[in-house]
C-alpha positions, 0 to 999 in steps of 0.5 A, spaced: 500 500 500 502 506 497 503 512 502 503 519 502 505 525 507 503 532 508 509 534 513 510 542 516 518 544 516 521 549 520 526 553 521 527 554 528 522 554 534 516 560 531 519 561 526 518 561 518 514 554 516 513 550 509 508 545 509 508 539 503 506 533 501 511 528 498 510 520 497 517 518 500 518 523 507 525 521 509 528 522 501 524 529 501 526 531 508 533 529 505 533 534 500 530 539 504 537 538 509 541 537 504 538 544 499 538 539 493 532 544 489 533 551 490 527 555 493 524 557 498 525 552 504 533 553 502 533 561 501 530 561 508 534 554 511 527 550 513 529 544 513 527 540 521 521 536 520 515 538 526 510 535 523 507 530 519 500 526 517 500 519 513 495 519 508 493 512 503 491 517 497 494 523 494 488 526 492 487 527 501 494 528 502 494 534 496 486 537 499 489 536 507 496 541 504 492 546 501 487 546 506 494 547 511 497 552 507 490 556 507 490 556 514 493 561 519 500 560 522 497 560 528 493 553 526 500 551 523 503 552 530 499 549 534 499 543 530 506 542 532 506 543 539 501 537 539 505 532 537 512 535 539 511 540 544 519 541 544 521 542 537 525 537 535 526 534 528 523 529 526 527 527 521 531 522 526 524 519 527 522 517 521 
């Protein structure tokens, strides 16, 4: 069965946040850490994984990131703190 993720990345604690979606979470955030693309999470070093959801379709992984991306920063936040309420990366985790 096929997986999919909606992740959120950060720089630091409260700071500047991406939401995406991706079919392989540990190669993304690979990417992300070692700034493969060019963009905006490496113009702005976000690179720590705070937050991920697992999903078995990619249509609800894609309508739960824009339904993320569409929310305040404030909802963002508190999606982390609810699952990792220290900030840590993730990443080591996955």
């Amino acid at each position: 069965m096929k997986q999919y993720f909606v992740y959120i990345l950060f720089s630091e604690r409260n700071g500047t946040l991406y939401v995406g979606v991706t079919n392989d979470l540990k190669r993304r955030i690979y990417e992300h850490k070692n700034k493969i693309f060019k963009g905006f999470t490496e113009k702005y070093g976000v690179d720590k994984l705070g937050y991920f959801e697992v999903f078995e379709s990619i249509e609800s992984a894609i309508l739960r990131e824009k339904q993320l991306k569409g929310g305040s920063r404030k909802q963002k936040l508190a999606l982390i703190e609810s699952i990792n309420p220290n900030w840590i990366d993730l990443y080591d985790e996955i």
